[in-house]
Phi, psi and omega in degrees: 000133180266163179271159169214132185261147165234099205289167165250023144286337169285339196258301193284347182299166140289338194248088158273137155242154143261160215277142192294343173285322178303306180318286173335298182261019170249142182227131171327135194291326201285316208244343207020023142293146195308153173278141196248185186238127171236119180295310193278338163284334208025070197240162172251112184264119247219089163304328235240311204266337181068021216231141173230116185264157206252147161268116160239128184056027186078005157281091165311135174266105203249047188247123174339276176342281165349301146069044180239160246225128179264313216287331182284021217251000000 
């Protein structure tokens, strides 16, 4: 199994990203369709769920709850 790293020099930037293999495999908990990346919001976006989970401290929140509603935008 490979490891996949996230440095905390990437994590402590302003210019957070996430790392593209983490992309590849997190799918909305609700729909389990792939996830798009919103750089500016640092949200992981749900097109199908309409749910966007927040990256806090470079960590993705992958809780329903957790959340925010795109359709209230």
């Amino acid at each position: 199994m490979r490891k996949m790293e996230l440095k905390m020099s990437d994590i402590d930037k302003g210019d957070r990203t996430i790392d593209p293999k983490l992309l590849e495999i997190l799918v909305c908990p609700l729909t389990k369709t792939p996830l798009t990346y919103n750089k500016e919001t640092q949200e992981l976006v749900s097109e199908q769920a309409c749910l966007a989970y927040p990256i806090r401290n470079g960590v993705p929140i992958m809780l329903v709850d957790e959340a925010r509603n795109t359709n209230a935008d």
